[in-house]
PDBQT receptor file of N, H, CA, C and O in Angstrom, charges set to zero:
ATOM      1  N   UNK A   1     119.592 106.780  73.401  1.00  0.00    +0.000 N 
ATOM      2  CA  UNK A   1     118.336 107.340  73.856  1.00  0.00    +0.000 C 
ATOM      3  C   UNK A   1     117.946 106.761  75.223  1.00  0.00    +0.000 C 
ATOM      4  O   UNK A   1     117.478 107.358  76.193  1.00  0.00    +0.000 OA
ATOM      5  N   UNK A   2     118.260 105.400  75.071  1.00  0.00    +0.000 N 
ATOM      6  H   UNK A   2     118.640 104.916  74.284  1.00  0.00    +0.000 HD
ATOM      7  CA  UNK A   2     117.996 104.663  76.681  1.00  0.00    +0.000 C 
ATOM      8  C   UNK A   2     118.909 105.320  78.021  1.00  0.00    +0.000 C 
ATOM      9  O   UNK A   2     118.504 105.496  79.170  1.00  0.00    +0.000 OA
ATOM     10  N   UNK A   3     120.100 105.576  77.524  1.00  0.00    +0.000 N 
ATOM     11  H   UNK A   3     120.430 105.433  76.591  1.00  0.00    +0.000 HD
ATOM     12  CA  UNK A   3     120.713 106.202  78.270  1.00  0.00    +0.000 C 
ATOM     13  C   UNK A   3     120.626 107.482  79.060  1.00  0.00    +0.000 C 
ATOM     14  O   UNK A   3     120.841 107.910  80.194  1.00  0.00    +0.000 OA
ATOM     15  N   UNK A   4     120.086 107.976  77.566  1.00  0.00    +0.000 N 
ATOM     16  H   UNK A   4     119.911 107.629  76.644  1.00  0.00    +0.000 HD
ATOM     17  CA  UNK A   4     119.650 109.411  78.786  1.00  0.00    +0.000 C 
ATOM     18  C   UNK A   4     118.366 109.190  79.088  1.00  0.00    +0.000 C 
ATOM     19  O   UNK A   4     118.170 109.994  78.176  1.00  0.00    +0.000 OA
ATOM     20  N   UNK A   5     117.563 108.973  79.366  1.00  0.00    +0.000 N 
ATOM     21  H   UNK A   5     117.722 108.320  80.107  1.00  0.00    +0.000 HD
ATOM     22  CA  UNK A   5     116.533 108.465  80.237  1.00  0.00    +0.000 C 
ATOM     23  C   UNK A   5     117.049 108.092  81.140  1.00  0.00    +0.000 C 
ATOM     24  O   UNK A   5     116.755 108.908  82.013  1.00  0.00    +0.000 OA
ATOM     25  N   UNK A   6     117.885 107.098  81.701  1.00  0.00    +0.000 N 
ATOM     26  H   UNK A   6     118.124 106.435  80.992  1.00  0.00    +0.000 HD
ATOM     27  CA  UNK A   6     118.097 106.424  82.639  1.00  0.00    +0.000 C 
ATOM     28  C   UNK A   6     119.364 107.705  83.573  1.00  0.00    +0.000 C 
ATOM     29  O   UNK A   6     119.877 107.747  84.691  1.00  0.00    +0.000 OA
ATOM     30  N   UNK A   7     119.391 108.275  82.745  1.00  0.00    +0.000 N 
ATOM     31  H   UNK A   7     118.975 108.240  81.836  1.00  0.00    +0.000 HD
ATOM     32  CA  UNK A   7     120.529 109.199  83.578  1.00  0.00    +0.000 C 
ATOM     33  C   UNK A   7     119.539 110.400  84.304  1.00  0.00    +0.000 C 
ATOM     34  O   UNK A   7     120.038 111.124  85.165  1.00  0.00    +0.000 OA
ATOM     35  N   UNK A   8     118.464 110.523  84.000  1.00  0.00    +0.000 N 
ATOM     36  H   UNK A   8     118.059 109.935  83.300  1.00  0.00    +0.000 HD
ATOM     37  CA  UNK A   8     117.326 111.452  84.109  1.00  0.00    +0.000 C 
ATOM     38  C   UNK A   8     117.002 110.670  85.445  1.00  0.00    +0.000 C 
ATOM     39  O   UNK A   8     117.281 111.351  86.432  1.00  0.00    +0.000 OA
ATOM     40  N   UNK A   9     116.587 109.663  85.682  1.00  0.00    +0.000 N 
ATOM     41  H   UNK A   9     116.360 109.110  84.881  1.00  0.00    +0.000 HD
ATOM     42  CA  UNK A   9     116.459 108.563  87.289  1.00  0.00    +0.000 C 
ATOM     43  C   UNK A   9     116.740 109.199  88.535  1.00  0.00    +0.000 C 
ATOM     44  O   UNK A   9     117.853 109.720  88.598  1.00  0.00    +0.000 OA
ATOM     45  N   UNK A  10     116.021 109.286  89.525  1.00  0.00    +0.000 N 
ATOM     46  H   UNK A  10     115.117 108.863  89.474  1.00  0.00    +0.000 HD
ATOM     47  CA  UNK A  10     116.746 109.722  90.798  1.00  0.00    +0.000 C 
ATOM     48  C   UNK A  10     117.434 108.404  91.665  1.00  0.00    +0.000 C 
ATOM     49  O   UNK A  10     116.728 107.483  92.076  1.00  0.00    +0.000 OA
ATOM     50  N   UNK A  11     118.925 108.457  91.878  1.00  0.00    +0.000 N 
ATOM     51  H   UNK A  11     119.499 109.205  91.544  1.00  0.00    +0.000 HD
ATOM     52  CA  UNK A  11     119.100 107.096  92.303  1.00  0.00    +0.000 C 
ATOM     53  C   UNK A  11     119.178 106.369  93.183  1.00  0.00    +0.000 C 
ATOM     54  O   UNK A  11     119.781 106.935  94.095  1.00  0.00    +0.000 OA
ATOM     55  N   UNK A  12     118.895 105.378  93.445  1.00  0.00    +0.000 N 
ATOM     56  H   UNK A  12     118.406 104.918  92.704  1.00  0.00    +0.000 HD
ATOM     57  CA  UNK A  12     117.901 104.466  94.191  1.00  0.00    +0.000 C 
ATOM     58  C   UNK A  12     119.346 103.420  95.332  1.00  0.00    +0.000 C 
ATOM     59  O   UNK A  12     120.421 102.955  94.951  1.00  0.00    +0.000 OA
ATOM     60  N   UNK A  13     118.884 103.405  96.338  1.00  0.00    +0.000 N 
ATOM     61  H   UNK A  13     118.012 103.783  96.647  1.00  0.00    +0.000 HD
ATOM     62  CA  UNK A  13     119.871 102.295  97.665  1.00  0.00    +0.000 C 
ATOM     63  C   UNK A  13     118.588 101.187  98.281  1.00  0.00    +0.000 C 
ATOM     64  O   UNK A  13     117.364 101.211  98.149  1.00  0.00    +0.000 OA
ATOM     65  N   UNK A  14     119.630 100.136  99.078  1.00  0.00    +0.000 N 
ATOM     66  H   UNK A  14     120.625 100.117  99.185  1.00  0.00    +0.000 HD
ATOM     67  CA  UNK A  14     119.057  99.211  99.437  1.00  0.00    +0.000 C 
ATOM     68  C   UNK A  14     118.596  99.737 100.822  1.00  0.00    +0.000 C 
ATOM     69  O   UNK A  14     119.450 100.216 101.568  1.00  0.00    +0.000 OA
ATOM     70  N   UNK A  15     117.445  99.684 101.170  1.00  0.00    +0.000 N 
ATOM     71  H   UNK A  15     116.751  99.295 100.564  1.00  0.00    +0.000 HD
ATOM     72  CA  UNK A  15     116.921 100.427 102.707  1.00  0.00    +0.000 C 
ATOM     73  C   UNK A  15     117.473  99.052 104.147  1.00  0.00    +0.000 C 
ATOM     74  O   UNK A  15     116.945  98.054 104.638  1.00  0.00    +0.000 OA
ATOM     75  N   UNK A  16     118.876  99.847 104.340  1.00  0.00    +0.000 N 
ATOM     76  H   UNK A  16     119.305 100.657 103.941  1.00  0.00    +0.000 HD
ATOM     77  CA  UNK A  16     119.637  99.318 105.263  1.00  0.00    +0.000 C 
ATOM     78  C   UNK A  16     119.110  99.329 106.835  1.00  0.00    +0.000 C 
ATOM     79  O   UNK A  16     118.915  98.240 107.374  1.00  0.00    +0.000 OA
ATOM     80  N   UNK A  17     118.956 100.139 107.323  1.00  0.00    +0.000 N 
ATOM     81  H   UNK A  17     119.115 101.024 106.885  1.00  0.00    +0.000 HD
ATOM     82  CA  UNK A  17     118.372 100.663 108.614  1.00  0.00    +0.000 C 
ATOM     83  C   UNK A  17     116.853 100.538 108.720  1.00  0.00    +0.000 C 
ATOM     84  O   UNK A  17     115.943 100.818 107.940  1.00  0.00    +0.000 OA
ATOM     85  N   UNK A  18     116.908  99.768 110.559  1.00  0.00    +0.000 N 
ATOM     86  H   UNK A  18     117.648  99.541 111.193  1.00  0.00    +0.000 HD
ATOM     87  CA  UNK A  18     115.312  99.870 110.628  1.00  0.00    +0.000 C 
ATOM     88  C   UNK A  18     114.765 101.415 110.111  1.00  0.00    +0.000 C 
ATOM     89  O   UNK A  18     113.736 101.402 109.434  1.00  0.00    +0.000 OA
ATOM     90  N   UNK A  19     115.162 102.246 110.288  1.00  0.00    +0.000 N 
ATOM     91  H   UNK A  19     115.997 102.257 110.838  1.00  0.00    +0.000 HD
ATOM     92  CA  UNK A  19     114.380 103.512 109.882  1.00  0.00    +0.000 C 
ATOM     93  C   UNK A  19     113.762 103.737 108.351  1.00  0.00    +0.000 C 
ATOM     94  O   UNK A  19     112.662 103.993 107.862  1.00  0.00    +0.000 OA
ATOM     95  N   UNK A  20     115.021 103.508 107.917  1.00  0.00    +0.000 N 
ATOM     96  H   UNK A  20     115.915 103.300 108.314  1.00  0.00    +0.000 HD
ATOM     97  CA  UNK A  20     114.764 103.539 106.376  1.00  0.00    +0.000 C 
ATOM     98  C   UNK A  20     113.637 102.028 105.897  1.00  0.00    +0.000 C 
ATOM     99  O   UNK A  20     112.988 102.012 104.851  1.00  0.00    +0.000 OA
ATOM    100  N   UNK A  21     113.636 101.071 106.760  1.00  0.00    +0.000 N 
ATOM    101  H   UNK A  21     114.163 101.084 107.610  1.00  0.00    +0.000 HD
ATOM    102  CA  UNK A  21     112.695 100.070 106.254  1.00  0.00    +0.000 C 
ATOM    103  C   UNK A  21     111.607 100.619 106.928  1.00  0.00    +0.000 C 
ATOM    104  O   UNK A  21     110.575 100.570 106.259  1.00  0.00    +0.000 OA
ATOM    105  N   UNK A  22     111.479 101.180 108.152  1.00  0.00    +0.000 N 
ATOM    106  H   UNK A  22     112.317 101.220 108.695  1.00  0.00    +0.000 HD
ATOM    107  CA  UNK A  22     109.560 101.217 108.633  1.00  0.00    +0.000 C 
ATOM    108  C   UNK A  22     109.703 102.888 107.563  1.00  0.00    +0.000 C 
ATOM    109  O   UNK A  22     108.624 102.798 106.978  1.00  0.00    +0.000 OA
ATOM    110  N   UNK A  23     110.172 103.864 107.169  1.00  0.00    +0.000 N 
ATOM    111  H   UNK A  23     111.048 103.937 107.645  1.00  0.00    +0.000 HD
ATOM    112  CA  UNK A  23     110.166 104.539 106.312  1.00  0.00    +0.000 C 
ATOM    113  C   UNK A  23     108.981 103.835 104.933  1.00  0.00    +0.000 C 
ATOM    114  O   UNK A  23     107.884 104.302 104.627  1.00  0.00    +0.000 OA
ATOM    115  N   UNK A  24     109.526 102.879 104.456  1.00  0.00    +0.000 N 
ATOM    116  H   UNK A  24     110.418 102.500 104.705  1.00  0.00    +0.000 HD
ATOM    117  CA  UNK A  24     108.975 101.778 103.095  1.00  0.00    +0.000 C 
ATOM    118  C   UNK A  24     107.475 101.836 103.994  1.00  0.00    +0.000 C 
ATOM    119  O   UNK A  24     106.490 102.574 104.012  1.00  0.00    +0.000 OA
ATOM    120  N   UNK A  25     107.918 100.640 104.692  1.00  0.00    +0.000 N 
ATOM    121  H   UNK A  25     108.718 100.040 104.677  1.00  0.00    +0.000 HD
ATOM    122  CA  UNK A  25     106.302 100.843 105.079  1.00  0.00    +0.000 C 
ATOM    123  C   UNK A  25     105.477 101.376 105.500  1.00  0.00    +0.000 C 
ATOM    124  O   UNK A  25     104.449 100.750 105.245  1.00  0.00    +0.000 OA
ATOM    125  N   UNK A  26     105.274 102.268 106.064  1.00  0.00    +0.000 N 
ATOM    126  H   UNK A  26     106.110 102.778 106.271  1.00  0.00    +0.000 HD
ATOM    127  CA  UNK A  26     104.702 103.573 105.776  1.00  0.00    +0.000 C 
ATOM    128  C   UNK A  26     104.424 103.960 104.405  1.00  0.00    +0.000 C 
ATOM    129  O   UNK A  26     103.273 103.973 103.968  1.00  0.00    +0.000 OA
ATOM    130  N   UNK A  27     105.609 104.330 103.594  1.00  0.00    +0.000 N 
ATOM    131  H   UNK A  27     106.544 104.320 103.949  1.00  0.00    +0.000 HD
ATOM    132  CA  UNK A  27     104.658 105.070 102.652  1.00  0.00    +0.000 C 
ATOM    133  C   UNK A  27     104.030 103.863 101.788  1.00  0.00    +0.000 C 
ATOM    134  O   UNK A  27     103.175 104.173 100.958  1.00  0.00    +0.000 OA
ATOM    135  N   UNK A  28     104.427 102.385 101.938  1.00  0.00    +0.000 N 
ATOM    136  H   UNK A  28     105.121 102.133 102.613  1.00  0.00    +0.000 HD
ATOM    137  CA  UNK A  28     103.241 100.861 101.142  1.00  0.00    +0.000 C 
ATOM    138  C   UNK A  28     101.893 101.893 102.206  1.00  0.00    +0.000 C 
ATOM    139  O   UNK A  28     101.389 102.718 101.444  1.00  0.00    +0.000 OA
ATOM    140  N   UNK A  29     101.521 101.958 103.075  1.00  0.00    +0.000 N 
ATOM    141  H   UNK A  29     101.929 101.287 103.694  1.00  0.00    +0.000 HD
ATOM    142  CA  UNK A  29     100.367 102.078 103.728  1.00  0.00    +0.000 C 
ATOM    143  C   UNK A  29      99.825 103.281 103.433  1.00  0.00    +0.000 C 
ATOM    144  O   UNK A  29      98.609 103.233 103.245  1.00  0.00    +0.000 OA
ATOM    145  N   UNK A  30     100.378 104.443 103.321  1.00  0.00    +0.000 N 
ATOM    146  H   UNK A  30     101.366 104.481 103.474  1.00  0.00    +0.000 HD
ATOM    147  CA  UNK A  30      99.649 105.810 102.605  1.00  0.00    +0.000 C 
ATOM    148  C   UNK A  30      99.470 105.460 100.831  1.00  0.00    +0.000 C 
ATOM    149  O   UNK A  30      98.408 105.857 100.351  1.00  0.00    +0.000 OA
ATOM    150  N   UNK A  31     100.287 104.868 100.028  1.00  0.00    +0.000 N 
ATOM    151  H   UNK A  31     101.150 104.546 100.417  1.00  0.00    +0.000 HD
ATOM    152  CA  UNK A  31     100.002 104.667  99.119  1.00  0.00    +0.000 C 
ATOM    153  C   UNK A  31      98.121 103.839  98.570  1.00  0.00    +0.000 C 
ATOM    154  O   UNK A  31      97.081 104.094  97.963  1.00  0.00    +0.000 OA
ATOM    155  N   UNK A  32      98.997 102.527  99.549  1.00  0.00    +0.000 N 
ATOM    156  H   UNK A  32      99.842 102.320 100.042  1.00  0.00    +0.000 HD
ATOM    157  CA  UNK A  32      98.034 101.077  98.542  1.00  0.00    +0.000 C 
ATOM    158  C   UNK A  32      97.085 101.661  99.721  1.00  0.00    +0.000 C 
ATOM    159  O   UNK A  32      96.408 102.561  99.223  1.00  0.00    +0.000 OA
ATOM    160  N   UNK A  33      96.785 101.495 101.067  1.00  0.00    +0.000 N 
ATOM    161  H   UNK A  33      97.335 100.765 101.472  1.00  0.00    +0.000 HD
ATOM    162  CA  UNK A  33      95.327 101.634 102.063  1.00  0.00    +0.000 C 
ATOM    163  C   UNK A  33      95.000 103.196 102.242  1.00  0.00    +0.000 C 
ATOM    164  O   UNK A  33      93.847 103.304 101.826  1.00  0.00    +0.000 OA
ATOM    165  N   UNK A  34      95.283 103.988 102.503  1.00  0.00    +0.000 N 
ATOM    166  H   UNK A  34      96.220 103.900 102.841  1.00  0.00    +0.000 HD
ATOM    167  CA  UNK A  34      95.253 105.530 102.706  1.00  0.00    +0.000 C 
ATOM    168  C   UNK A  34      94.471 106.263 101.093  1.00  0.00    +0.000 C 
ATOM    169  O   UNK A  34      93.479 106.992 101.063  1.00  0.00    +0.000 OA
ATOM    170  N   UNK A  35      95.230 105.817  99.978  1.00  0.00    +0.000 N 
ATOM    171  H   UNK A  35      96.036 105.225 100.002  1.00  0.00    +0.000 HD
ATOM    172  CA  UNK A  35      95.157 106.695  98.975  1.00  0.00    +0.000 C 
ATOM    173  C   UNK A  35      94.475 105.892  98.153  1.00  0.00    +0.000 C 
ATOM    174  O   UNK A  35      93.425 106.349  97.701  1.00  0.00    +0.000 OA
ATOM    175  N   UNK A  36      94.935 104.355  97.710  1.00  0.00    +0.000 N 
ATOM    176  H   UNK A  36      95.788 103.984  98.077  1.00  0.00    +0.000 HD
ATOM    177  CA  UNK A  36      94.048 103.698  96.417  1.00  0.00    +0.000 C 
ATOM    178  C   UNK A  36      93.280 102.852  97.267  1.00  0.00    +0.000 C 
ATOM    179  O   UNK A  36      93.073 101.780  96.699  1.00  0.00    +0.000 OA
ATOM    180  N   UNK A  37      92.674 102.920  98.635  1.00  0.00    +0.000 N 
ATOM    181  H   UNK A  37      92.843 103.791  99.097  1.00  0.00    +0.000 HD
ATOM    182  CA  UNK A  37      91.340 101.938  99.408  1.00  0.00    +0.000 C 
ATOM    183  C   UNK A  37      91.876 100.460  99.021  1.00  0.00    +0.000 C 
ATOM    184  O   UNK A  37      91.021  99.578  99.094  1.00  0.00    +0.000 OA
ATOM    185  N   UNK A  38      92.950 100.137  98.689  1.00  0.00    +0.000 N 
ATOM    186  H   UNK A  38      93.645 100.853  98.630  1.00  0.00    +0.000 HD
ATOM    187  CA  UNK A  38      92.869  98.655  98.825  1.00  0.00    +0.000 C 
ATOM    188  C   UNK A  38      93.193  97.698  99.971  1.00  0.00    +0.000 C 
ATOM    189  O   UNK A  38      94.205  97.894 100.645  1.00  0.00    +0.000 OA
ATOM    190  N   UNK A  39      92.468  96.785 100.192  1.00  0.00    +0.000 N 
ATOM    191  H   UNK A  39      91.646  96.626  99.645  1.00  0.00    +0.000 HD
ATOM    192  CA  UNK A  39      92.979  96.135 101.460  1.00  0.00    +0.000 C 
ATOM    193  C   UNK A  39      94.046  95.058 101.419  1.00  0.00    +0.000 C 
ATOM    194  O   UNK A  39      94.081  94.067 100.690  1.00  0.00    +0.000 OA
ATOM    195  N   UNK A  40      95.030  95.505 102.475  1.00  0.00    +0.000 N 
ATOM    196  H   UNK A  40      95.001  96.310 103.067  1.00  0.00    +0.000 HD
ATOM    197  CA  UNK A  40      96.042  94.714 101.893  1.00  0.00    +0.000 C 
ATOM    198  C   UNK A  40      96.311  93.932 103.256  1.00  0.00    +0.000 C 
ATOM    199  O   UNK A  40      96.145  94.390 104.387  1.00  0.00    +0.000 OA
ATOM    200  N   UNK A  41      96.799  92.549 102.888  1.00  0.00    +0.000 N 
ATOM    201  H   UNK A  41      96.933  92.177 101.970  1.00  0.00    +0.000 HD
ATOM    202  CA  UNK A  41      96.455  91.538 103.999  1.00  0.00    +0.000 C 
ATOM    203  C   UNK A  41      97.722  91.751 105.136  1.00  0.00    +0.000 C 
ATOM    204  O   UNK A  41      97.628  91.219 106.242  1.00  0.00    +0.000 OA
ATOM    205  N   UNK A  42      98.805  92.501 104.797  1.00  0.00    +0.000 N 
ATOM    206  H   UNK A  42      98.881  92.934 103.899  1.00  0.00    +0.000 HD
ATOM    207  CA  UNK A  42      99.582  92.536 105.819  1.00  0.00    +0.000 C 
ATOM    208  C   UNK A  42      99.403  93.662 106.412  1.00  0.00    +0.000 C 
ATOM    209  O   UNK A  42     100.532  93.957 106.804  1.00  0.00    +0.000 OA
ATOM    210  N   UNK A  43      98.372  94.847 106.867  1.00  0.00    +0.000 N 
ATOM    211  H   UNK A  43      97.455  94.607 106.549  1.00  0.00    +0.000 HD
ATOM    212  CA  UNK A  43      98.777  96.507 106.840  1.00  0.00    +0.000 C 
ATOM    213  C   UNK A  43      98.444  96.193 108.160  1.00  0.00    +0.000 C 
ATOM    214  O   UNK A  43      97.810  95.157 108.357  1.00  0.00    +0.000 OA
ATOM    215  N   UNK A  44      98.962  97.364 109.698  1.00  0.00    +0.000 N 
ATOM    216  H   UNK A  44      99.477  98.206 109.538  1.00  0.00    +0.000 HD
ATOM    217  CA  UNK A  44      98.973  97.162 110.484  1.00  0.00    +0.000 C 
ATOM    218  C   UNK A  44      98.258  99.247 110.342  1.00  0.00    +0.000 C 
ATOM    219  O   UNK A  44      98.790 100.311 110.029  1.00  0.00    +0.000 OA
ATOM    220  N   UNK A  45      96.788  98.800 110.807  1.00  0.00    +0.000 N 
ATOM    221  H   UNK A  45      96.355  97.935 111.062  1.00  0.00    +0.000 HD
ATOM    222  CA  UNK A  45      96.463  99.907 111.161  1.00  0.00    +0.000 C 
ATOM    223  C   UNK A  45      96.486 100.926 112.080  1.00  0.00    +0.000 C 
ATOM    224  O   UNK A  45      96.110 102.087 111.918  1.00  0.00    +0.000 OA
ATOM    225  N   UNK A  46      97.124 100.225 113.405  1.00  0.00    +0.000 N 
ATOM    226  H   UNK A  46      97.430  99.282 113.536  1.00  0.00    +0.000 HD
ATOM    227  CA  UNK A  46      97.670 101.353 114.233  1.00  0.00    +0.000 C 
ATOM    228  C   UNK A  46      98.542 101.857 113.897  1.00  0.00    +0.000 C 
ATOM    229  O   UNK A  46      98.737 103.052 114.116  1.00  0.00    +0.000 OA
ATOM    230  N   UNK A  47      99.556 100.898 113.085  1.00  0.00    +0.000 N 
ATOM    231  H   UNK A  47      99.398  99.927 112.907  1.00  0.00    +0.000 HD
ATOM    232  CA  UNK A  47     100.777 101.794 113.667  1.00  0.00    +0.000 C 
ATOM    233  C   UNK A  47     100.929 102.184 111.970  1.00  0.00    +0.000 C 
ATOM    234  O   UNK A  47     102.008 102.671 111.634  1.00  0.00    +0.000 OA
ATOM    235  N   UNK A  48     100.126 102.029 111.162  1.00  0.00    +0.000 N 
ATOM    236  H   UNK A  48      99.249 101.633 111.435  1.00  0.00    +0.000 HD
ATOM    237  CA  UNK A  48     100.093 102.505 109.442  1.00  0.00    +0.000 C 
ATOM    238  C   UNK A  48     100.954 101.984 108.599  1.00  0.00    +0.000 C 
ATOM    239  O   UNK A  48     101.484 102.756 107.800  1.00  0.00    +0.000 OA
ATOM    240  N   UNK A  49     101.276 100.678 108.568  1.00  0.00    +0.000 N 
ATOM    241  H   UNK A  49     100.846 100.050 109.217  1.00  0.00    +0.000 HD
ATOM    242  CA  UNK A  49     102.315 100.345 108.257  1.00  0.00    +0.000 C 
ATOM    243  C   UNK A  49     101.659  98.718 107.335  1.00  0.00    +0.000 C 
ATOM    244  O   UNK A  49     100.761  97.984 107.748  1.00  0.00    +0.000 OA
ATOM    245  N   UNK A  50     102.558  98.536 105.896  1.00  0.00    +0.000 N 
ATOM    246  H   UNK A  50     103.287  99.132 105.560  1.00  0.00    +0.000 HD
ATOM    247  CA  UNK A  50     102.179  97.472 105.337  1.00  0.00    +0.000 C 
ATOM    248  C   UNK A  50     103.491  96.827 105.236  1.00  0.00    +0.000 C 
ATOM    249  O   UNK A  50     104.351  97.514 104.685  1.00  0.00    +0.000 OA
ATOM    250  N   UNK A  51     103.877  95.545 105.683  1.00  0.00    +0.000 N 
ATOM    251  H   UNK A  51     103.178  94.987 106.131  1.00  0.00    +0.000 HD
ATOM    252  CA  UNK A  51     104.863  95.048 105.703  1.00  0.00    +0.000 C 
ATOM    253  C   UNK A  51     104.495  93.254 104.825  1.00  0.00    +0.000 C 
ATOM    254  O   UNK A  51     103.579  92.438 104.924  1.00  0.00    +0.000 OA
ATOM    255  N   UNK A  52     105.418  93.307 104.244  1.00  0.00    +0.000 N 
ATOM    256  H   UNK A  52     106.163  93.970 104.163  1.00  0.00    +0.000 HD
ATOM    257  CA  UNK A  52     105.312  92.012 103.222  1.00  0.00    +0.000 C 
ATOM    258  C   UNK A  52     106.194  90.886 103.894  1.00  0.00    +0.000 C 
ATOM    259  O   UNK A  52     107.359  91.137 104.200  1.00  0.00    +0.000 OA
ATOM    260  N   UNK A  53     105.748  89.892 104.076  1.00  0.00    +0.000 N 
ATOM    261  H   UNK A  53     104.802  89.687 103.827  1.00  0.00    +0.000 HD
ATOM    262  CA  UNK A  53     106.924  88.373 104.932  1.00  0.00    +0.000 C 
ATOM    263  C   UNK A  53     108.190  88.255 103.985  1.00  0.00    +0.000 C 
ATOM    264  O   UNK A  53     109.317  87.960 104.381  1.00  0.00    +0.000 OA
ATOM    265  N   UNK A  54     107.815  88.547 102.601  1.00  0.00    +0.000 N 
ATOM    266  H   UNK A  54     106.899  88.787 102.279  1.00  0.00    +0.000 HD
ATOM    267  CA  UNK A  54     109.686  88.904 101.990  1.00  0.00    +0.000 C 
ATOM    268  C   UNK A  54     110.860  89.920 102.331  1.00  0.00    +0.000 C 
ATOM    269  O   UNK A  54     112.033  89.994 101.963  1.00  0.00    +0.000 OA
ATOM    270  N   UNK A  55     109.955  90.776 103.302  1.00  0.00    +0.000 N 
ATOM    271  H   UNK A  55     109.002  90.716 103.600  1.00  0.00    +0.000 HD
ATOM    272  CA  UNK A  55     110.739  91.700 103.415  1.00  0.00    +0.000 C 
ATOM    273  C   UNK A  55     111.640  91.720 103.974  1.00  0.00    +0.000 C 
ATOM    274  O   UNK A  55     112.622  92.451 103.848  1.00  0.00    +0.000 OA
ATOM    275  N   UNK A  56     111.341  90.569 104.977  1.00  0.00    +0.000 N 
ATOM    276  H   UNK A  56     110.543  89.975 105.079  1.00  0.00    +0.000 HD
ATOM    277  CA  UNK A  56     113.239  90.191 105.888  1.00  0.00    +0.000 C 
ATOM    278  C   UNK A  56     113.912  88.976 104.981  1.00  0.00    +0.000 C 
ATOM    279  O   UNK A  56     114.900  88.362 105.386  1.00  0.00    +0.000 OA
ATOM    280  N   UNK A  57     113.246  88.684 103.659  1.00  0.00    +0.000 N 
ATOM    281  H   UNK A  57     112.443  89.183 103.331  1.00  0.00    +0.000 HD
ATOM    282  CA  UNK A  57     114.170  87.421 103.127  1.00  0.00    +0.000 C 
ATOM    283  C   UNK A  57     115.516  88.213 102.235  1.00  0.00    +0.000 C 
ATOM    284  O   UNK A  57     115.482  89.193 101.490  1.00  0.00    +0.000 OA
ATOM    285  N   UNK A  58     116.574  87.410 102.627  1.00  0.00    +0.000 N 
ATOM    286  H   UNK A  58     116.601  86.614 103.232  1.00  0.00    +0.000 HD
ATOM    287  CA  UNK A  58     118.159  87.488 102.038  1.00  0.00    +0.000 C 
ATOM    288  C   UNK A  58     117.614  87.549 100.429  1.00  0.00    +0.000 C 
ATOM    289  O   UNK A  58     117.469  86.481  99.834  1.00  0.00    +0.000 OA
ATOM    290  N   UNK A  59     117.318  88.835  99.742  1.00  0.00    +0.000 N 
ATOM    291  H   UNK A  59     117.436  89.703 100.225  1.00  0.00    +0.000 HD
ATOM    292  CA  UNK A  59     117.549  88.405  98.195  1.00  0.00    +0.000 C 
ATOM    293  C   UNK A  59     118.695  88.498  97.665  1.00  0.00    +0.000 C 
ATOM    294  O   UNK A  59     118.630  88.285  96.454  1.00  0.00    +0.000 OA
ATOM    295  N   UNK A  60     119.790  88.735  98.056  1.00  0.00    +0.000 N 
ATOM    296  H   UNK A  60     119.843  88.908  99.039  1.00  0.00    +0.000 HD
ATOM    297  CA  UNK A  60     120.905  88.935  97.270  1.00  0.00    +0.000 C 
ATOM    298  C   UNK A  60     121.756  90.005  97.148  1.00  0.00    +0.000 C 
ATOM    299  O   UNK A  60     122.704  89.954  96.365  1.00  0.00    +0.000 OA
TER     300      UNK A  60
């Protein structure tokens, strides 16, 4: 049963390219500040963008 659920998934890559990462942030900034009003301590309102200091760390 777990299985097909998980086969139902659209599937998911590591966002390699600056594009595909300011892509992320962007939509962190239409999501969490744009849509649910929360203020989030990293969002860069000109350029609409919420970027987290983990986001350049090596996870693995």
């Amino acid at each position: 049963m777990f299985s097909e659920w998980l086969t139902g998934l659209a599937p998911v890559h590591r966002a390699e390219s600056p594009a595909e990462r300011e892509a992320i942030y962007r939509f962190r900034y239409d999501v969490y500040v744009a849509e649910l009003g929360k203020a989030m301590p990293h969002a860069d309102h000109e350029r609409r963008t919420v970027r987290d200091p983990e986001d350049e760390q090596e996870n693995g």
